[in-house]
DRENPA-3360 file (N, C-alpha, C; in nm, 2 decimals, always signed):
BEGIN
1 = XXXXXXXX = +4.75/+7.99/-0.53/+4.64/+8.00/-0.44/+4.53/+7.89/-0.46 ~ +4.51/+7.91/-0.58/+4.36/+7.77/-0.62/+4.43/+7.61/-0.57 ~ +4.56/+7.58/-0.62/+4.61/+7.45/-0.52/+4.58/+7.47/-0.38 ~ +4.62/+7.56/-0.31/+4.64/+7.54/-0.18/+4.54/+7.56/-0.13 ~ +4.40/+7.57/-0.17/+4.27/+7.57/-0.18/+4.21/+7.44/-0.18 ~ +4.22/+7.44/-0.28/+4.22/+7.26/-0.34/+4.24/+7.16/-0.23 ~ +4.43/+7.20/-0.17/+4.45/+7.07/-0.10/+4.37/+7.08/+0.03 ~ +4.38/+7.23/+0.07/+4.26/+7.21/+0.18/+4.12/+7.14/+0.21;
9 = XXXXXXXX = +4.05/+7.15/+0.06/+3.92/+7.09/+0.04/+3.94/+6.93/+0.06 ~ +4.06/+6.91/-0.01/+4.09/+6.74/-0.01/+4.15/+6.71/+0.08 ~ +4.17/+6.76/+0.18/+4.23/+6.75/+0.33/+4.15/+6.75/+0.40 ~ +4.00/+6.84/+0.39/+3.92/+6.85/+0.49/+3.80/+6.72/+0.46 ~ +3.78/+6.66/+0.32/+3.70/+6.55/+0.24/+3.73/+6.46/+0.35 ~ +3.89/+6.42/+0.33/+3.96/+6.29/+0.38/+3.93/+6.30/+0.52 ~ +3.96/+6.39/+0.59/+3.95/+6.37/+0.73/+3.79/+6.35/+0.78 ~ +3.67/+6.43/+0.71/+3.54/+6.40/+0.73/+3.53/+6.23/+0.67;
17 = XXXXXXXX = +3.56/+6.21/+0.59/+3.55/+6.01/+0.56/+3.57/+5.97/+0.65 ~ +3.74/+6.00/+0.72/+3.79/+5.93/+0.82/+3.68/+5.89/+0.93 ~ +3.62/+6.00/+0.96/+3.55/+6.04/+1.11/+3.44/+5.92/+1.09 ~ +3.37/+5.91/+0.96/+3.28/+5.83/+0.90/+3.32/+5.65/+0.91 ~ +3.46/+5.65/+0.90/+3.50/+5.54/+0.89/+3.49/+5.46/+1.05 ~ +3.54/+5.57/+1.13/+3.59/+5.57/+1.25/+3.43/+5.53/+1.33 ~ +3.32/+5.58/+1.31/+3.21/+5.53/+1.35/+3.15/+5.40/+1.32 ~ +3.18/+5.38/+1.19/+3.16/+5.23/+1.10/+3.20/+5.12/+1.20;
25 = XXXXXXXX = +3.38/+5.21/+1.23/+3.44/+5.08/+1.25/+3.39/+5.04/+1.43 ~ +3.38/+5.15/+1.48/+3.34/+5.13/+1.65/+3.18/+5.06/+1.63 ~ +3.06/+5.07/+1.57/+2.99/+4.98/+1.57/+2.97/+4.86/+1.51 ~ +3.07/+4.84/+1.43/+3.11/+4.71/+1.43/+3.15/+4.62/+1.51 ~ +3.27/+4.71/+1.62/+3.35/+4.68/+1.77/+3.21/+4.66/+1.81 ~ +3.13/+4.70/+1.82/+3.02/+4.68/+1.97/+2.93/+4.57/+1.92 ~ +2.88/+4.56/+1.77/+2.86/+4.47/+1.79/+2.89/+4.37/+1.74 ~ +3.00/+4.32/+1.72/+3.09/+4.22/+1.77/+3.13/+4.16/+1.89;
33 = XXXXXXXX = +3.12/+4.26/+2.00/+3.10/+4.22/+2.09/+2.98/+4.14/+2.16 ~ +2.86/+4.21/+2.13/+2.72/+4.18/+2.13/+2.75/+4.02/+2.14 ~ +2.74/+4.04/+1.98/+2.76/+3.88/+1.92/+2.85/+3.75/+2.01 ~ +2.97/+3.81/+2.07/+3.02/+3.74/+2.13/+3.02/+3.68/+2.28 ~ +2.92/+3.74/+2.36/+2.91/+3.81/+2.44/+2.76/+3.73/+2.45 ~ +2.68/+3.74/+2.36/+2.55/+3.64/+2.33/+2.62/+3.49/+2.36 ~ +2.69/+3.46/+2.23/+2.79/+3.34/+2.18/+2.84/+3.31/+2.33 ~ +2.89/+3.34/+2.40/+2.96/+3.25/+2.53/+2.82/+3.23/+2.61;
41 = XXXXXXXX = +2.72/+3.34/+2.62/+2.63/+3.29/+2.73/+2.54/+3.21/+2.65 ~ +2.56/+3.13/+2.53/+2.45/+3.05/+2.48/+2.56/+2.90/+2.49 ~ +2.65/+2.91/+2.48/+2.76/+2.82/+2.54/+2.78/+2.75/+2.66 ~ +2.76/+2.88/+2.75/+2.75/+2.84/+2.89/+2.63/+2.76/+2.95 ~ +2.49/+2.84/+2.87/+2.37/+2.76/+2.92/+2.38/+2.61/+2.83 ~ +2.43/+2.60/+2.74/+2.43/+2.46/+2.71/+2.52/+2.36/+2.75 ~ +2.63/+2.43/+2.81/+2.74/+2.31/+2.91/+2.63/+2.35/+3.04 ~ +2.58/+2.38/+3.11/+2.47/+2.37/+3.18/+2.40/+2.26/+3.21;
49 = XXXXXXXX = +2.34/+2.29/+3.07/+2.23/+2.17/+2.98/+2.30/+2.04/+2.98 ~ +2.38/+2.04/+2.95/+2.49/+1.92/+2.90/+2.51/+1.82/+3.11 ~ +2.56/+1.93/+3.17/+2.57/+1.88/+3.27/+2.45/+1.83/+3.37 ~ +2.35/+1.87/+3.36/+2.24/+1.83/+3.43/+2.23/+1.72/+3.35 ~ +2.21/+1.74/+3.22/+2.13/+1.61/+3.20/+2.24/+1.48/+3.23 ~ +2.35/+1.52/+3.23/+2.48/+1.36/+3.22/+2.47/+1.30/+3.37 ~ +2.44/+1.41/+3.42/+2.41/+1.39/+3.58/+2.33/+1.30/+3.61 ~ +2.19/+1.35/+3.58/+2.05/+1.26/+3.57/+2.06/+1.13/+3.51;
57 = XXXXXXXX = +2.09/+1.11/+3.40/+2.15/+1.01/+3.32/+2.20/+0.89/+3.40 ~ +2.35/+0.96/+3.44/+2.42/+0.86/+3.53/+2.40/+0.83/+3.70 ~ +2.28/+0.94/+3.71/+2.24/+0.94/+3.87/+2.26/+0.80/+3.95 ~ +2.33/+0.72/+4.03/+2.26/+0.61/+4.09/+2.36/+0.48/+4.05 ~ +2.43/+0.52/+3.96/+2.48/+0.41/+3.88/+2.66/+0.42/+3.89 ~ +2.70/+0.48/+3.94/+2.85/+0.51/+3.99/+2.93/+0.33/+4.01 ~ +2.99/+0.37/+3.96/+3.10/+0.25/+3.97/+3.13/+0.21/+4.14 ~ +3.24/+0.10/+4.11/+3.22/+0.03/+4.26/+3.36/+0.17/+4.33;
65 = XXXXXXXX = +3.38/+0.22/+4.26/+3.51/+0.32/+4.28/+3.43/+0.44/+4.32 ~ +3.28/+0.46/+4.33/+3.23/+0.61/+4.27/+3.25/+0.67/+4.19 ~ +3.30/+0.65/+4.04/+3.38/+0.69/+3.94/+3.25/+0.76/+3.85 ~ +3.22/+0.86/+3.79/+3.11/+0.91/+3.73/+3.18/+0.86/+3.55 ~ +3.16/+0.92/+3.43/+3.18/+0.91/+3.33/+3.32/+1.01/+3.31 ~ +3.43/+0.96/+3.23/+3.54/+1.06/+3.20/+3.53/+1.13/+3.06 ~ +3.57/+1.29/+3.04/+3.55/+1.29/+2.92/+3.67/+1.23/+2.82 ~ +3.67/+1.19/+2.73/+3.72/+1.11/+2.60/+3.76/+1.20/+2.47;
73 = XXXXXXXX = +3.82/+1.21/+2.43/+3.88/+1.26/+2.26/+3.91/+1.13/+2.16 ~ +3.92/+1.00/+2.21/+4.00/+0.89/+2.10/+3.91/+0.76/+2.09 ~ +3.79/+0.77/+2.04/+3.73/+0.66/+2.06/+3.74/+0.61/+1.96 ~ +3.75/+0.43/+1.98/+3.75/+0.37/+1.84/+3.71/+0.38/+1.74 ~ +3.74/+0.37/+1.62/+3.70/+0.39/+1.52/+3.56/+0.27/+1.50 ~ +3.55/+0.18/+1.52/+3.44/+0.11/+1.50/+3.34/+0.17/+1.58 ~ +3.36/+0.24/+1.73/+3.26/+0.28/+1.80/+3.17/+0.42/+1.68 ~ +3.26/+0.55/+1.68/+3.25/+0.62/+1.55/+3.16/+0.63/+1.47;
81 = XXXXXXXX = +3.19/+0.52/+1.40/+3.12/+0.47/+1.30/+2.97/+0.44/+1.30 ~ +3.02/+0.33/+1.43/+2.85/+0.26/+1.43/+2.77/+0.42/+1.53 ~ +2.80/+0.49/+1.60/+2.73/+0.61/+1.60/+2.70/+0.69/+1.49 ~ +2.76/+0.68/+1.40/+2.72/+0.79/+1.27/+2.63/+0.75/+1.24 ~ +2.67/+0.58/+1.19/+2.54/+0.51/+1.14/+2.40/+0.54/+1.24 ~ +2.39/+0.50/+1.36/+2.29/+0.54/+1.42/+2.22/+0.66/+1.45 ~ +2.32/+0.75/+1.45/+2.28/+0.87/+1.49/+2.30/+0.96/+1.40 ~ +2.27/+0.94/+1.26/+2.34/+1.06/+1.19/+2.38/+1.17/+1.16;
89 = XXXXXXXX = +2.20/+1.24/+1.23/+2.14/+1.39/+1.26/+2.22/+1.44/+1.38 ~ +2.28/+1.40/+1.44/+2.33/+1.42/+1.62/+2.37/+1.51/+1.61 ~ +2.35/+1.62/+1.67/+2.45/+1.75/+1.74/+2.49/+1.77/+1.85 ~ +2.61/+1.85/+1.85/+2.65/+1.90/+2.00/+2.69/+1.77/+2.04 ~ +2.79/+1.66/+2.00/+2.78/+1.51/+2.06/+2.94/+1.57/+2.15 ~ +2.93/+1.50/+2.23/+3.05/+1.47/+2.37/+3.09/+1.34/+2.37 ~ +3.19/+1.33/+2.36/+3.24/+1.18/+2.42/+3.27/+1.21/+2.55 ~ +3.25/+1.09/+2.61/+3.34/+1.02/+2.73/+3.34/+0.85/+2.76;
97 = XXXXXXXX = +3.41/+0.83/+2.85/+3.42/+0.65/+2.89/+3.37/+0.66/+3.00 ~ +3.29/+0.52/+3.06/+3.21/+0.49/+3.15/+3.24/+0.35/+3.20 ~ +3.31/+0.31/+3.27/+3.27/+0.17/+3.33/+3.27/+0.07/+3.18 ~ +3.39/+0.14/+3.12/+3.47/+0.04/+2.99/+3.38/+0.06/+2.87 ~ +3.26/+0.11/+2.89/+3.18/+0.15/+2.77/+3.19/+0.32/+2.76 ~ +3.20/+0.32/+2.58/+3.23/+0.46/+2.51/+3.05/+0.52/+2.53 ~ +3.05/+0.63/+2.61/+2.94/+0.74/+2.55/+2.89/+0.86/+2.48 ~ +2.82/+0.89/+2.43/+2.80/+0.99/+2.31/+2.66/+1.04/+2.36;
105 = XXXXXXXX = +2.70/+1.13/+2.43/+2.55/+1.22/+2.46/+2.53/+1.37/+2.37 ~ +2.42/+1.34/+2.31/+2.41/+1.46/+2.15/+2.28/+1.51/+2.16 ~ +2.28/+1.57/+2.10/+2.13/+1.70/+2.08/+2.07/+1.60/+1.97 ~ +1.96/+1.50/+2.03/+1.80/+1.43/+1.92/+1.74/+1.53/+1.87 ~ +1.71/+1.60/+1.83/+1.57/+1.71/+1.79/+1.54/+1.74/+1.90 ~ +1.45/+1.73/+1.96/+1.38/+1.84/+2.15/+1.49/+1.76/+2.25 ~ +1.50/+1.63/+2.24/+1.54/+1.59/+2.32/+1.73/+1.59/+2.32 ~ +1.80/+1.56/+2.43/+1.94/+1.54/+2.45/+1.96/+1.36/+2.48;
113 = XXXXXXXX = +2.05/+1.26/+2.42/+2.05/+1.14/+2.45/+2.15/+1.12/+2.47 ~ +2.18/+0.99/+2.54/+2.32/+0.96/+2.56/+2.34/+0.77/+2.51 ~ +2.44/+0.77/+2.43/+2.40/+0.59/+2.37/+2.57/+0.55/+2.40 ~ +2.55/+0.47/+2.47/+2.65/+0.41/+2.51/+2.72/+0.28/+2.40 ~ +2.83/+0.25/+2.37/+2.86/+0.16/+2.28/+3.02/+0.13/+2.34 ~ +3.04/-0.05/+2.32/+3.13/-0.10/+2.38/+3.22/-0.10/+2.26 ~ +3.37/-0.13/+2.31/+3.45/-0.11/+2.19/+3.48/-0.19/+2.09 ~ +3.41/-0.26/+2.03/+3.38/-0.32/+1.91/+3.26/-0.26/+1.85;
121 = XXXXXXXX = +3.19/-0.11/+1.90/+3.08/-0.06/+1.81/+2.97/-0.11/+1.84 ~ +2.93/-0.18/+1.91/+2.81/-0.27/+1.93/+2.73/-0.18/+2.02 ~ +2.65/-0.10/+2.05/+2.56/-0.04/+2.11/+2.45/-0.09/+2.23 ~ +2.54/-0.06/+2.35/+2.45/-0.11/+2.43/+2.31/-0.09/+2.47 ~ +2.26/+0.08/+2.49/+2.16/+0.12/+2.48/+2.17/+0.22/+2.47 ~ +2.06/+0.36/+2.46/+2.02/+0.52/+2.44/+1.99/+0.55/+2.53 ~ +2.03/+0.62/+2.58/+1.91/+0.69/+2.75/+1.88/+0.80/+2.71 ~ +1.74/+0.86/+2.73/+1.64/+0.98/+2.70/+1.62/+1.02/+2.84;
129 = XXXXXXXX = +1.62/+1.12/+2.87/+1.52/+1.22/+3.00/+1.39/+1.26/+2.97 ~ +1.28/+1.19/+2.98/+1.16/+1.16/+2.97/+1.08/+1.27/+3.09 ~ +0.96/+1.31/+3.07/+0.88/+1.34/+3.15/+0.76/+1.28/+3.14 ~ +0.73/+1.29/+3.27/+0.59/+1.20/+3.30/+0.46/+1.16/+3.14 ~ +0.47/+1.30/+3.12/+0.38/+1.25/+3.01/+0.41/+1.23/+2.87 ~ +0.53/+1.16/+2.85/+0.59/+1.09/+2.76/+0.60/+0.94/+2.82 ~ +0.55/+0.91/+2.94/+0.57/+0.75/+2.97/+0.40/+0.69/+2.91 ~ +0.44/+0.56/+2.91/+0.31/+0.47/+2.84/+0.21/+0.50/+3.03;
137 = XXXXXXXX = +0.14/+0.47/+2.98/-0.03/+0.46/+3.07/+0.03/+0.38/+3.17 ~ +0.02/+0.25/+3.08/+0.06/+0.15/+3.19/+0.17/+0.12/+3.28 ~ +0.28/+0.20/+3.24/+0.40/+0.22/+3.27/+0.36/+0.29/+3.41 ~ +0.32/+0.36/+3.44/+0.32/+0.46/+3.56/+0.14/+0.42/+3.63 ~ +0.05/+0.36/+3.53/-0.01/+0.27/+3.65/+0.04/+0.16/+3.74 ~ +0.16/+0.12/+3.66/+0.21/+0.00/+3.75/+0.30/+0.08/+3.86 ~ +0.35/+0.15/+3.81/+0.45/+0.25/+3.92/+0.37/+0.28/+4.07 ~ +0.23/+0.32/+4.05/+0.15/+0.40/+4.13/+0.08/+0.28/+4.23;
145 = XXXXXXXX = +0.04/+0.16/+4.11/+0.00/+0.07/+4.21/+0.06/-0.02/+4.33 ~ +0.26/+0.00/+4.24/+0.32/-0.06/+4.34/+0.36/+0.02/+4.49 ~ +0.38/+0.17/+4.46/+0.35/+0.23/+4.52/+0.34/+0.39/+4.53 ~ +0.18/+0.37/+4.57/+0.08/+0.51/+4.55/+0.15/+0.66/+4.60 ~ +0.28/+0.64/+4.66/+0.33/+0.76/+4.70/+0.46/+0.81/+4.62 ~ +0.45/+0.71/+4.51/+0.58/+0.75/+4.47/+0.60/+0.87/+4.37 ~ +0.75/+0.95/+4.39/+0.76/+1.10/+4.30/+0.81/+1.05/+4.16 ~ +0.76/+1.08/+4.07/+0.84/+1.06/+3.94/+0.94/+1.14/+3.90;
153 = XXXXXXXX = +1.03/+1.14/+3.99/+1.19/+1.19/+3.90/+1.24/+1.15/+3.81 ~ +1.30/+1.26/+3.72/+1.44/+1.18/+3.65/+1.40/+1.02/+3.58 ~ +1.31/+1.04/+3.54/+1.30/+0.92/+3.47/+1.32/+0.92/+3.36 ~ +1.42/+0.79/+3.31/+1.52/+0.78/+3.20/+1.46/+0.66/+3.12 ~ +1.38/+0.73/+2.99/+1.39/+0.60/+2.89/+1.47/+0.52/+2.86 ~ +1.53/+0.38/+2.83/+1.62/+0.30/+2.78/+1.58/+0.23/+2.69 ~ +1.63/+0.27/+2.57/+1.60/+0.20/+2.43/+1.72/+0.12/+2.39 ~ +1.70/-0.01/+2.41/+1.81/-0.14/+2.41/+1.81/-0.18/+2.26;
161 = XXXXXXXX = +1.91/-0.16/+2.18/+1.92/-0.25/+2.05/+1.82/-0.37/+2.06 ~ +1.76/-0.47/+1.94/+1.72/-0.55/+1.93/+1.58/-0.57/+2.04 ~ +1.56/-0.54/+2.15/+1.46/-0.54/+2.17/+1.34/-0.48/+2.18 ~ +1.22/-0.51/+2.19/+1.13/-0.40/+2.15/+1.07/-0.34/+2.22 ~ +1.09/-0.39/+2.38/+1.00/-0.28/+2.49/+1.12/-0.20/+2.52 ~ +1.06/-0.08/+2.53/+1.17/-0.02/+2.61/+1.15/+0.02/+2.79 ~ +1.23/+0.05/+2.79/+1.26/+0.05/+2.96/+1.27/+0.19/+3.04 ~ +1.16/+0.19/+3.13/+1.22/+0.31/+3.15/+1.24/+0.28/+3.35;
169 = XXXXXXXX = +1.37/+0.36/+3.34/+1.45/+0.41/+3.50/+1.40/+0.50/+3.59 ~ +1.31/+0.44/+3.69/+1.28/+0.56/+3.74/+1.32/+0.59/+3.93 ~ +1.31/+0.70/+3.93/+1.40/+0.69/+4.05/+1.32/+0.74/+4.21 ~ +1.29/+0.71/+4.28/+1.20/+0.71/+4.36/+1.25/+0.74/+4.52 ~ +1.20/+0.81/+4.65/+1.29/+0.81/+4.71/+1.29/+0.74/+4.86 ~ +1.32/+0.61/+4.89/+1.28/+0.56/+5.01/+1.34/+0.55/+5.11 ~ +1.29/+0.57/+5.22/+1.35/+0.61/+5.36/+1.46/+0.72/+5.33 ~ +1.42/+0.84/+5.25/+1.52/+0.95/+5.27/+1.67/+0.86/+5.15;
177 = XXXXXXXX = +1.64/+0.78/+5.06/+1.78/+0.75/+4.97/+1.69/+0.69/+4.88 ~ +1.74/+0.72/+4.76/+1.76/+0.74/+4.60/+1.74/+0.59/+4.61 ~ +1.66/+0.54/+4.54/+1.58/+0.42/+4.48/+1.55/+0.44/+4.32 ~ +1.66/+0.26/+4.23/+1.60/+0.27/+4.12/+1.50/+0.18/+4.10 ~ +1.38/+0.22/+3.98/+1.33/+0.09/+4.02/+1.32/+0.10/+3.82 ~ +1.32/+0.01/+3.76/+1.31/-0.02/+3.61/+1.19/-0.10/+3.57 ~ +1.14/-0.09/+3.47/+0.98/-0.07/+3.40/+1.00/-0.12/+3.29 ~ +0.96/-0.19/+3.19/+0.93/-0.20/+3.09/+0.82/-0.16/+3.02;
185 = XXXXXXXX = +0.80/-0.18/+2.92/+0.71/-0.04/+2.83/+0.50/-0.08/+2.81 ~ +0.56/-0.21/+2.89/+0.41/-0.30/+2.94/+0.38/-0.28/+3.10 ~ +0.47/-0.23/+3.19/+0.45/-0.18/+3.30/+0.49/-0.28/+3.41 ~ +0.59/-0.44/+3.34/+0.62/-0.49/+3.42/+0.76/-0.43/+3.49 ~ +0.80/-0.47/+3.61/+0.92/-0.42/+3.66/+0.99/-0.52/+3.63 ~ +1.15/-0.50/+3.59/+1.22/-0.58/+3.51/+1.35/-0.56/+3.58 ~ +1.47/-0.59/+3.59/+1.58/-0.58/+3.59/+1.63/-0.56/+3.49 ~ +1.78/-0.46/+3.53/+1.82/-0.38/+3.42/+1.97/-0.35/+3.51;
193 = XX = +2.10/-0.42/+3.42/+2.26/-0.38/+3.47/+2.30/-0.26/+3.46 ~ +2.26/-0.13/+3.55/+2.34/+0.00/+3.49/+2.26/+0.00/+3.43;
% end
């Protein structure tokens, strides 16, 4: 009688654990789920992110085909490279190819950039998404004086290897179509390929 007492007690122990386990293990399911479920919509808003800004970026500048940027997985090894070297800290980087030049648009600290490099590694320039009050004074007094009606969109820093003003792209809208007009960091208007 005391055994079959016994196994009762240790039958009824086991099955109260179980019930204990059984709750452990469903909120773990849920939040795991949570977690995952955060994880894609923090995913989604940053291919979002990713896409606006490649947009803005490339706004204006479409090949003679209309061809935008393609994404890339096989970039030279010298391109690679000379991005590491430049960019060490980069996150979240993307390749693609653009009108025969490799691009790498990556998470800077606040900002998102895109640095384009030809296939010997050589780095043509960095484009930033700038707002108004990250441009120089003079930059956008010359903007205003050329003319007093214009909207500052989408204006794109360009920081060119080796030189020291940088450029910025800004995009303006006349007679109803998309106008670029390019600045240098003294407020002269300059020309700029792409």
């Amino acid at each position: 009688m005391t055994g079959f007492v016994f196994g009762l007690i240790v039958i009824a122990q086991g099955n109260s654990s179980d019930k204990g386990k059984g709750k452990d293990k469903s909120k773990n399911e849920k939040t795991a789920k949570q977690g995952s479920s955060e994880q894609k919509e923090k995913e989604a808003k940053e291919k979002k992110q990713q896409e606006e800004h490649s947009k803005k970026i490339w706004d204006g500048t479409s090949d003679k085909n209309g061809k935008a940027p393609m994404p890339s997985k096989n970039q030279p090894a010298k391109v690679r490279a000379a991005f590491q070297r430049d960019y060490p800290n980069a996150s979240n980087v993307s390749w693609s190819k653009y009108r025969g030049d490799w691009t790498a648009s990556f998470g800077n600290g606040f900002y998102r950039s895109t640095a384009l490099y030809h296939a010997n590694g050589e780095r043509r320039d960095t484009r930033t998404l700038v707002t108004r009050n990250e441009m120089p004074v003079n930059v956008i007094d010359a903007i205003f004086k050329r003319n007093p009606g214009t909207r500052l969109e989408d204006v794109i820093k360009i920081e060119v290897p080796n030189v020291s003003k940088d450029i910025f792209r800004v995009k303006d809208i006349l007679g109803g179509k998309p106008t670029y007009f390019y600045y240098n960091s003294e407020g002269q208007l300059v020309k700029y390929n792409y």
